[in-house]
Every structure is written in structure tokens, then in C-alpha cells.
mmCIF file of the N, C-alpha and C atoms, coordinates in Angstrom:
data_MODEL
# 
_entry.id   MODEL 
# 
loop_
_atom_site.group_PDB 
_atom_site.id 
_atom_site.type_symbol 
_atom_site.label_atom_id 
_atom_site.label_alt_id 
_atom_site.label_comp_id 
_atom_site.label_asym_id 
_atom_site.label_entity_id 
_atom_site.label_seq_id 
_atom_site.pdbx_PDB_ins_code 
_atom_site.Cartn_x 
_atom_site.Cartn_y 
_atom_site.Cartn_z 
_atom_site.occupancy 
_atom_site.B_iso_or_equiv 
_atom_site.pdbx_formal_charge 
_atom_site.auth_seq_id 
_atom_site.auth_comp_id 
_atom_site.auth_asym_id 
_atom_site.auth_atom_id 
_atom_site.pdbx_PDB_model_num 
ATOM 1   N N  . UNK A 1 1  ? -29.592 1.616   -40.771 1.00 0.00 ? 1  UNK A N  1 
ATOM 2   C CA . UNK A 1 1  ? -29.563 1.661   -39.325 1.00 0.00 ? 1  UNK A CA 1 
ATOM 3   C C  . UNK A 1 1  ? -28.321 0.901   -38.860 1.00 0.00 ? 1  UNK A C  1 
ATOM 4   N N  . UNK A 1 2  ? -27.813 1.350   -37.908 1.00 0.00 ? 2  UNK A N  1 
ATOM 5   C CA . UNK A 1 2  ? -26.344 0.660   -37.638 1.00 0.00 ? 2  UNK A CA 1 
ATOM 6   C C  . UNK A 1 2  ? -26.764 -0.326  -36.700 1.00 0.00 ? 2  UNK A C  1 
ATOM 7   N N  . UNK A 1 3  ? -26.003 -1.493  -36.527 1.00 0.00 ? 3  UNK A N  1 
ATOM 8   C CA . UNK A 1 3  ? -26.241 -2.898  -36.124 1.00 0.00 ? 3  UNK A CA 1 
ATOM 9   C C  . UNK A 1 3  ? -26.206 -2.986  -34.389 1.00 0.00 ? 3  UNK A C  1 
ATOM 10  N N  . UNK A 1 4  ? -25.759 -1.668  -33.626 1.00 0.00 ? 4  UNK A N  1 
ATOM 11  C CA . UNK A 1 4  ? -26.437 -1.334  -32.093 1.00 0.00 ? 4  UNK A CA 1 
ATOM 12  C C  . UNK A 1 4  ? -27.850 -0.778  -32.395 1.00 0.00 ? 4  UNK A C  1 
ATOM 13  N N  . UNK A 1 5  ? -28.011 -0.010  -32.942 1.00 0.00 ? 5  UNK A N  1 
ATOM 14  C CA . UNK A 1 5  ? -29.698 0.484   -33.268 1.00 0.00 ? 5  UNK A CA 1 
ATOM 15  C C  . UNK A 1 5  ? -30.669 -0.068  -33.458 1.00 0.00 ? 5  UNK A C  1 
ATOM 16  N N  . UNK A 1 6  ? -30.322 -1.297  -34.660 1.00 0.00 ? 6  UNK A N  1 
ATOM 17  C CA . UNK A 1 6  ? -31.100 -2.201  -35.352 1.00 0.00 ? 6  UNK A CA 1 
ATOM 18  C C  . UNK A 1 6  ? -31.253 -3.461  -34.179 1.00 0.00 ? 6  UNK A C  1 
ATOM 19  N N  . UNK A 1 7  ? -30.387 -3.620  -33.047 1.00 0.00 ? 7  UNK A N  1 
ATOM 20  C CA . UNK A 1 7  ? -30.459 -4.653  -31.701 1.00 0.00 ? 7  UNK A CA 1 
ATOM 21  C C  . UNK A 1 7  ? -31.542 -4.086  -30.814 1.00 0.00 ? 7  UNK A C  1 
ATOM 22  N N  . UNK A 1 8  ? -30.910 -2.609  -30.655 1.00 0.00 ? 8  UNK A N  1 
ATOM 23  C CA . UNK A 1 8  ? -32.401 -1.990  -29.630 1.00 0.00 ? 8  UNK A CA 1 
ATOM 24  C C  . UNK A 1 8  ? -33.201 -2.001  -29.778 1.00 0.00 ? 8  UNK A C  1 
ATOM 25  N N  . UNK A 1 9  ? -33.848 -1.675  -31.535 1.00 0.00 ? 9  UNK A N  1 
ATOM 26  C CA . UNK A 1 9  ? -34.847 -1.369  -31.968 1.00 0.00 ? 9  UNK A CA 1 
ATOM 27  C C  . UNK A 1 9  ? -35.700 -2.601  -32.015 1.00 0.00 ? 9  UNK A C  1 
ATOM 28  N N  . UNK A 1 10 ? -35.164 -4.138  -32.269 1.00 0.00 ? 10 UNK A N  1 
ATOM 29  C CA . UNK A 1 10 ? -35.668 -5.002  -32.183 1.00 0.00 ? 10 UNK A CA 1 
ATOM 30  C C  . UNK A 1 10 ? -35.907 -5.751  -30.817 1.00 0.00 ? 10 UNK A C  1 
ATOM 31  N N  . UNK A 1 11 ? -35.497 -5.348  -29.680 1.00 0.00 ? 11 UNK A N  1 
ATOM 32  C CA . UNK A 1 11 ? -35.340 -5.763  -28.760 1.00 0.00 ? 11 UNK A CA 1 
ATOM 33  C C  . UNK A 1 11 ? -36.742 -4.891  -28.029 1.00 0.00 ? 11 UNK A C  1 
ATOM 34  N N  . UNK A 1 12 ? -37.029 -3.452  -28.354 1.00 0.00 ? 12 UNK A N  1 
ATOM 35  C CA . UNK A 1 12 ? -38.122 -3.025  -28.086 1.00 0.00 ? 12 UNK A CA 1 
ATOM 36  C C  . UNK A 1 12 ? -39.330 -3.273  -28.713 1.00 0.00 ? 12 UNK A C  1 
ATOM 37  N N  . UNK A 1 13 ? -38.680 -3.717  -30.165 1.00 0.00 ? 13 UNK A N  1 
ATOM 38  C CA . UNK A 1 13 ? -40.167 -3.774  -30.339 1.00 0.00 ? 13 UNK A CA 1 
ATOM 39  C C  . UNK A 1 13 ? -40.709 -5.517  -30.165 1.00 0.00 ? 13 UNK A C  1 
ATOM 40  N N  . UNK A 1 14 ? -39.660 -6.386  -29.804 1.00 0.00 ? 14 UNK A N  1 
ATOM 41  C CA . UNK A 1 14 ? -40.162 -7.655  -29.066 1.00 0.00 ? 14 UNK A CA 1 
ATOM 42  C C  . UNK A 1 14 ? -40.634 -7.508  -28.096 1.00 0.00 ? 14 UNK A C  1 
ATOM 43  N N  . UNK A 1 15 ? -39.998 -6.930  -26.982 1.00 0.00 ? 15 UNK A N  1 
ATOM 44  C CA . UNK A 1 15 ? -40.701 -6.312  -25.826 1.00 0.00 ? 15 UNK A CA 1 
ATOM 45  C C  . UNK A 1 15 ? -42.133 -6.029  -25.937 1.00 0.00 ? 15 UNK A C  1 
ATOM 46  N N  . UNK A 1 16 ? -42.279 -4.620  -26.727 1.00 0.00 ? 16 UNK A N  1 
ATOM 47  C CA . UNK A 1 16 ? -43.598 -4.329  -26.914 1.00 0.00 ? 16 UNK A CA 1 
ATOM 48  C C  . UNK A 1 16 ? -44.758 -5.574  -27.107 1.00 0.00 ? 16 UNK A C  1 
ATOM 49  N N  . UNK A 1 17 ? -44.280 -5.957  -28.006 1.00 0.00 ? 17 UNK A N  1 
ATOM 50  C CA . UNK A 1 17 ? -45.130 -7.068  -28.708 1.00 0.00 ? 17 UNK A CA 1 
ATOM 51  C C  . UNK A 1 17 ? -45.316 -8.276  -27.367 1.00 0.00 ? 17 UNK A C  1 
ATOM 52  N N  . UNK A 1 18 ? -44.317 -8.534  -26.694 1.00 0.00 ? 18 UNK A N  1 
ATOM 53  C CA . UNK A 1 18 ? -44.697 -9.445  -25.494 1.00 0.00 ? 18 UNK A CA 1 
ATOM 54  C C  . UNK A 1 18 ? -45.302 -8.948  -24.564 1.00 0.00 ? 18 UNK A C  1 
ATOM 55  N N  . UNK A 1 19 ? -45.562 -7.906  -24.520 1.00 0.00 ? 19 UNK A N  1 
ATOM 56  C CA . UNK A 1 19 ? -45.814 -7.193  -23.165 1.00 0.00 ? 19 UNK A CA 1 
ATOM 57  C C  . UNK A 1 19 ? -47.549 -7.233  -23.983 1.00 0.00 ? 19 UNK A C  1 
ATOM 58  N N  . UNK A 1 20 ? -48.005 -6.572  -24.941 1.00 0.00 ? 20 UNK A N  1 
ATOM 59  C CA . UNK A 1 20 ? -49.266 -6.412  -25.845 1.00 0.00 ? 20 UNK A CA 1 
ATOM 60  C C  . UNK A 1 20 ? -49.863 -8.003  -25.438 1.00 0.00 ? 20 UNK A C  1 
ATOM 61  N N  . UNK A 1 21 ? -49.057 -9.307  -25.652 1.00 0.00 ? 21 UNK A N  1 
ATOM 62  C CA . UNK A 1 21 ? -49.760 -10.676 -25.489 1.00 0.00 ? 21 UNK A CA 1 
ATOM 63  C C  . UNK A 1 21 ? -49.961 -10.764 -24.192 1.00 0.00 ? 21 UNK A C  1 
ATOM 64  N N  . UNK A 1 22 ? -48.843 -10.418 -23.414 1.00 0.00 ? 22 UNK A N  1 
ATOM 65  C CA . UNK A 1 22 ? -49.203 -11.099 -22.226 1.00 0.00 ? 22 UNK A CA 1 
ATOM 66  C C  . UNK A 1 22 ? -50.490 -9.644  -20.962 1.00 0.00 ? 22 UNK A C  1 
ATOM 67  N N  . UNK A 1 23 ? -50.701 -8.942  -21.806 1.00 0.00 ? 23 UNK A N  1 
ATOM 68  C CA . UNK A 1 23 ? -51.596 -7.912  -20.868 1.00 0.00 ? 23 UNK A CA 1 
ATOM 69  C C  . UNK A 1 23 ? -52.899 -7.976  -21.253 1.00 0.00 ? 23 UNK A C  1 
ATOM 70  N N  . UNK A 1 24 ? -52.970 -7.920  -22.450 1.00 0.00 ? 24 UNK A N  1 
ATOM 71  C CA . UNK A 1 24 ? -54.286 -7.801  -23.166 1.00 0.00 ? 24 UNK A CA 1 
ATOM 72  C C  . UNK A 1 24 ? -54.665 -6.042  -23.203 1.00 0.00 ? 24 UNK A C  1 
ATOM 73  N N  . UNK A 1 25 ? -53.745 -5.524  -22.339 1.00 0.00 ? 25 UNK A N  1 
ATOM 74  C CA . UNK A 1 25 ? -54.330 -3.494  -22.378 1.00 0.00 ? 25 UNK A CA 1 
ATOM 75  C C  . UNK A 1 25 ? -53.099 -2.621  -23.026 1.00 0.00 ? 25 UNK A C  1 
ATOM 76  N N  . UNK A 1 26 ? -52.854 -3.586  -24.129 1.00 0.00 ? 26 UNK A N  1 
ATOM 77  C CA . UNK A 1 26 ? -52.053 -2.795  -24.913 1.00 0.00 ? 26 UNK A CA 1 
ATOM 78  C C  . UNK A 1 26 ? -51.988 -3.568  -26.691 1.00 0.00 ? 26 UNK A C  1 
ATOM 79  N N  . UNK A 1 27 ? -51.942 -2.345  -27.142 1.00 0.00 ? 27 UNK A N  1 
ATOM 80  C CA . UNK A 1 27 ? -52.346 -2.503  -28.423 1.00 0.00 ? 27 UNK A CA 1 
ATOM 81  C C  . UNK A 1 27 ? -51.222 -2.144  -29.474 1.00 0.00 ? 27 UNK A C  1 
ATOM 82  N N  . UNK A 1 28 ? -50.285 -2.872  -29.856 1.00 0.00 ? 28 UNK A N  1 
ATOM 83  C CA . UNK A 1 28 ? -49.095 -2.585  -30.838 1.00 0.00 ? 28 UNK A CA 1 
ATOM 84  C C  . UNK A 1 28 ? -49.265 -3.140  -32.354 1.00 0.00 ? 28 UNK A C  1 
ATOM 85  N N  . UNK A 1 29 ? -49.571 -1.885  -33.210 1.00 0.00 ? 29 UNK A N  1 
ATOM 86  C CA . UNK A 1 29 ? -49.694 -2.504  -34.530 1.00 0.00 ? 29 UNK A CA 1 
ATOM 87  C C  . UNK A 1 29 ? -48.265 -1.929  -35.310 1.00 0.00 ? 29 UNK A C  1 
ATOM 88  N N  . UNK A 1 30 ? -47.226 -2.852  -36.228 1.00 0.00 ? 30 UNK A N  1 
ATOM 89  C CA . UNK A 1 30 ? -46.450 -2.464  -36.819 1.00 0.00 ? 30 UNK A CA 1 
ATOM 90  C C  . UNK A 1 30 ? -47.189 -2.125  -37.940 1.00 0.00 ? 30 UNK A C  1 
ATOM 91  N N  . UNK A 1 31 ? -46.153 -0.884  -38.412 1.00 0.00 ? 31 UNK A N  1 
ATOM 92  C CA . UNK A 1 31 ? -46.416 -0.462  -39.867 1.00 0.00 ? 31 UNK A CA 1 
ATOM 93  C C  . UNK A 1 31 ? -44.426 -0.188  -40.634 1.00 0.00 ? 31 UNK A C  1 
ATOM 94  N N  . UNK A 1 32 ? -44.119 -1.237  -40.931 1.00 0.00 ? 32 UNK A N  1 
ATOM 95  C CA . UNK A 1 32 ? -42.855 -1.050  -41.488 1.00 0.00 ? 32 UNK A CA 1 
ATOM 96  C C  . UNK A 1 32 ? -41.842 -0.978  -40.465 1.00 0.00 ? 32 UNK A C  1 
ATOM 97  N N  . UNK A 1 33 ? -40.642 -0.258  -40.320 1.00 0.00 ? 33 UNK A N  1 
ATOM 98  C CA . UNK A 1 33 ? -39.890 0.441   -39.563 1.00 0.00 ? 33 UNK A CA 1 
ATOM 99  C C  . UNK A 1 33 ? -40.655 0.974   -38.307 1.00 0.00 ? 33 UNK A C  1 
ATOM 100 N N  . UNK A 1 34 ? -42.224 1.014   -38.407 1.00 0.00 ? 34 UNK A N  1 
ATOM 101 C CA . UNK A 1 34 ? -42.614 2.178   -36.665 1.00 0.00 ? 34 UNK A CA 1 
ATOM 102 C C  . UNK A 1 34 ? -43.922 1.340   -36.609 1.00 0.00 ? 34 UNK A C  1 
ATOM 103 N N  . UNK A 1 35 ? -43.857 1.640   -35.304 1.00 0.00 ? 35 UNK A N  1 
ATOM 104 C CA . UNK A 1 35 ? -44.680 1.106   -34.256 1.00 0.00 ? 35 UNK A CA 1 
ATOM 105 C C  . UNK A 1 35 ? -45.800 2.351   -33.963 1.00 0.00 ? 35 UNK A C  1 
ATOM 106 N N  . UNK A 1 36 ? -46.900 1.627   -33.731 1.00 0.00 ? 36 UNK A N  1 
ATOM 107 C CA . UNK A 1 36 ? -48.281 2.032   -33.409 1.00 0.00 ? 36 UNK A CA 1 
ATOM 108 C C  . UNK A 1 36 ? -48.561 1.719   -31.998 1.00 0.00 ? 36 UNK A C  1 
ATOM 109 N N  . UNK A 1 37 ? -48.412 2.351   -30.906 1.00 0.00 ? 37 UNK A N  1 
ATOM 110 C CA . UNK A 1 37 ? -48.335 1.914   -29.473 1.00 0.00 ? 37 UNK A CA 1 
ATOM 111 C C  . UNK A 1 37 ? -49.849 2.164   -28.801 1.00 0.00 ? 37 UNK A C  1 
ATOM 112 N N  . UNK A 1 38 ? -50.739 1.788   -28.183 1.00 0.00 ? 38 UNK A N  1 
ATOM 113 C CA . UNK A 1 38 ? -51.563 2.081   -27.127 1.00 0.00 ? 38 UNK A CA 1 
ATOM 114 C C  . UNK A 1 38 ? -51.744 1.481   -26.354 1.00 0.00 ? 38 UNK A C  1 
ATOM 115 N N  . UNK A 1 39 ? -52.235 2.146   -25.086 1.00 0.00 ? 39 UNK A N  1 
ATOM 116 C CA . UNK A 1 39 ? -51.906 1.291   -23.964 1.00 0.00 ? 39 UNK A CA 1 
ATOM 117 C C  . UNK A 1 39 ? -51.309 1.579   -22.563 1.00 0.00 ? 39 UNK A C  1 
ATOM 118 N N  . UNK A 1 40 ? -51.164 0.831   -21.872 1.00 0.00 ? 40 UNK A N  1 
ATOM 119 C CA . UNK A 1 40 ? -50.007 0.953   -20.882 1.00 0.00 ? 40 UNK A CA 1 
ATOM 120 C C  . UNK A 1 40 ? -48.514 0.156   -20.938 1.00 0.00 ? 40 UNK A C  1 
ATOM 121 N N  . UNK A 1 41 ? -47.953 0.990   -21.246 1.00 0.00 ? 41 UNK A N  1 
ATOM 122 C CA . UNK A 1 41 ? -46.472 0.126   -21.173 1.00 0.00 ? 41 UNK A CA 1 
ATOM 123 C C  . UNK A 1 41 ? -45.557 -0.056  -19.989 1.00 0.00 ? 41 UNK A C  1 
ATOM 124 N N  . UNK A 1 42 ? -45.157 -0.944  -19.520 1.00 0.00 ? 42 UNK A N  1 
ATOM 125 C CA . UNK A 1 42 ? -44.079 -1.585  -18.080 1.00 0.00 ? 42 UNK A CA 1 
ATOM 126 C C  . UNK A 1 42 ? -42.875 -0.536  -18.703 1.00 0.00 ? 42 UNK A C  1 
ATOM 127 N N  . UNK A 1 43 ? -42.660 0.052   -18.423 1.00 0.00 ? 43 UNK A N  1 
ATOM 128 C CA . UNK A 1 43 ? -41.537 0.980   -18.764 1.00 0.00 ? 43 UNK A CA 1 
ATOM 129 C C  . UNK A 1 43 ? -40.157 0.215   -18.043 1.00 0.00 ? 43 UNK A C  1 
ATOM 130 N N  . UNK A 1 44 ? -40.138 -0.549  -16.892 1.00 0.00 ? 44 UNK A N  1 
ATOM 131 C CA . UNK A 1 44 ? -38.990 -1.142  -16.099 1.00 0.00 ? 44 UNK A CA 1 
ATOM 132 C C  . UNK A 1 44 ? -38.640 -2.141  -17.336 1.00 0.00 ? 44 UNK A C  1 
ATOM 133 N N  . UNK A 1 45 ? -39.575 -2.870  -17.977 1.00 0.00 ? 45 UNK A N  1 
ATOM 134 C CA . UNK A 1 45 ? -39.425 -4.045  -18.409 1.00 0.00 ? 45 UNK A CA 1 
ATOM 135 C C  . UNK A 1 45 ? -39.086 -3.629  -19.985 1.00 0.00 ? 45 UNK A C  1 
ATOM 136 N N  . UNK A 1 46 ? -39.217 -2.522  -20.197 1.00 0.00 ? 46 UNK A N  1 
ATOM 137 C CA . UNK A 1 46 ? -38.903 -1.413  -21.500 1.00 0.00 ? 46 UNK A CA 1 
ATOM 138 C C  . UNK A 1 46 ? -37.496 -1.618  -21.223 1.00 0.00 ? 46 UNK A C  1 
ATOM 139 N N  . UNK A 1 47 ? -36.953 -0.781  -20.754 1.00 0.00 ? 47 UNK A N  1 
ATOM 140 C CA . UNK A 1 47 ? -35.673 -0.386  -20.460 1.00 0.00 ? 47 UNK A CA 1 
ATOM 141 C C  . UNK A 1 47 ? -34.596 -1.748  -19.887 1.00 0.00 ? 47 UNK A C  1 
ATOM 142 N N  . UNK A 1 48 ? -35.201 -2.750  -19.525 1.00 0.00 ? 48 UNK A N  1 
ATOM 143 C CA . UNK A 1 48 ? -34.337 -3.782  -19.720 1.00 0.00 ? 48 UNK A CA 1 
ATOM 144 C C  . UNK A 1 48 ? -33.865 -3.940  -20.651 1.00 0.00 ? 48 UNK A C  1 
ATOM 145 N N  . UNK A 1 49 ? -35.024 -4.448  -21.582 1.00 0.00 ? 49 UNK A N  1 
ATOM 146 C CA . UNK A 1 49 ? -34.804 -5.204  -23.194 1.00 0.00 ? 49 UNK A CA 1 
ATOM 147 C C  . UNK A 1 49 ? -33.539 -4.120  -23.734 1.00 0.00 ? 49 UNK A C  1 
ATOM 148 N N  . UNK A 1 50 ? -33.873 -2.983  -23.409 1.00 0.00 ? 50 UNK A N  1 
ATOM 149 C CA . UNK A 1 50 ? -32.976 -2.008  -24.425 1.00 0.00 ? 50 UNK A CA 1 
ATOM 150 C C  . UNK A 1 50 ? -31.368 -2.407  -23.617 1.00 0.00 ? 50 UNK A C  1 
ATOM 151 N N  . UNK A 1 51 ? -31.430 -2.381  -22.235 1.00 0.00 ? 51 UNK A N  1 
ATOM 152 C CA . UNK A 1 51 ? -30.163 -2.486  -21.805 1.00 0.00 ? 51 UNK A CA 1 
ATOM 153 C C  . UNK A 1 51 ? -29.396 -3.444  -21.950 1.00 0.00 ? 51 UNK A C  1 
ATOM 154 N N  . UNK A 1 52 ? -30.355 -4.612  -22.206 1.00 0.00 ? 52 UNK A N  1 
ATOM 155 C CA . UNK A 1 52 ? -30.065 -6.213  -22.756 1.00 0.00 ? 52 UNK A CA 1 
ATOM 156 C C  . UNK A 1 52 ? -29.838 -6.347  -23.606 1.00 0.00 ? 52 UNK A C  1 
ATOM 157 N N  . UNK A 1 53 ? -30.365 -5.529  -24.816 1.00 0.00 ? 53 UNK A N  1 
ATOM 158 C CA . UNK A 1 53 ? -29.574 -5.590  -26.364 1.00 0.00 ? 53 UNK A CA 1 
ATOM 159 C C  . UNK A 1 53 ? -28.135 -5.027  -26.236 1.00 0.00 ? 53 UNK A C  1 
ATOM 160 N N  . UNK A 1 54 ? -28.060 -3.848  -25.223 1.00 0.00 ? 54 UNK A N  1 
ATOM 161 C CA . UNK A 1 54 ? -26.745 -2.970  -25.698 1.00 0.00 ? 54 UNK A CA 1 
ATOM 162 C C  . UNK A 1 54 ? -26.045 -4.094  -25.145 1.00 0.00 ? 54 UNK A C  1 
ATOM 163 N N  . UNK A 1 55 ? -25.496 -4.620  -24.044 1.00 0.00 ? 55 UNK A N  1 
ATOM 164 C CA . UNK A 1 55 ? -24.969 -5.251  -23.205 1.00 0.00 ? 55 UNK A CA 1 
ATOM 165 C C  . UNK A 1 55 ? -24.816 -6.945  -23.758 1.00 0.00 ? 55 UNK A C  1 
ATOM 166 N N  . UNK A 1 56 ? -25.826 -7.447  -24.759 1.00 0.00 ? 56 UNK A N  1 
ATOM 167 C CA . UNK A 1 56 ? -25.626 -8.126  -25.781 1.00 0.00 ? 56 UNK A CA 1 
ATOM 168 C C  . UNK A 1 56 ? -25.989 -9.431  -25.014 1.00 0.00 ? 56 UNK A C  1 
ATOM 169 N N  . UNK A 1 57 ? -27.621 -8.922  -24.037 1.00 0.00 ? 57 UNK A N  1 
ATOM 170 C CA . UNK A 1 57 ? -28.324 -10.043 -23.136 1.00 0.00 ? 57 UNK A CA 1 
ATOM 171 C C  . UNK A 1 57 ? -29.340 -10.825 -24.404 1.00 0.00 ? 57 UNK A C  1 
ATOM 172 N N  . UNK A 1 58 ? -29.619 -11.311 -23.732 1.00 0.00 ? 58 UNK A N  1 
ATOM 173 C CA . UNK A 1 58 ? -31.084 -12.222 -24.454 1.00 0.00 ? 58 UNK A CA 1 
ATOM 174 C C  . UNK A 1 58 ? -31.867 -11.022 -24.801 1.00 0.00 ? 58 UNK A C  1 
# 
């Protein structure tokens, strides 16, 4: 995975995973490389993280 991909990809799936603690109505189980999603996801707060990795935010 190239080292912009491997930023997004981790940046969503921190996201995910913070968003899963702090809601309690979402359910993210990793399995390797992919994600197991249910739930409701903040999609605004999605698309930060990703724009924040490219852009090389927190």
C-alpha cells in the first residue's frame, strides 16, 4: 500500500474506532487489513480524518 493510502486508511480506521467508543451504536471489528462496520457512521467526521491525513493534519 503506498504511504498516502496507508495515512488514509489509518486515519479512517482510527476514526471509525473513535467514533464506535464514543457512540456506543456502532460496532467496528478489525479482521487484518478490513474492517467490519455496523452501525451509524458521522460521515462529516469520516471525511475529515481522510482530508486530515491527505493534508498531513492530526
Amino acid at each position: 500500500m503506498a504511504d498516502m493510502e496507508a495515512q488514509v486508511a489509518e486515519a479512517l480506521r482510527t476514526e471509525l474506532e473513535r467514533q464506535a467508543e464514543a457512540t456506543k451504536t456502532l460496532i467496528v471489528t478489525p479482521t487484518g487489513d478490513r474492517l467490519t462496520v455496523n452501525g451509524i457512521v458521522d460521515l462529516e467526521a469520516l471525511a475529515m480524518a481522510a482530508v486530515g491525513a491527505v493534508a498531513g493534519g492530526p
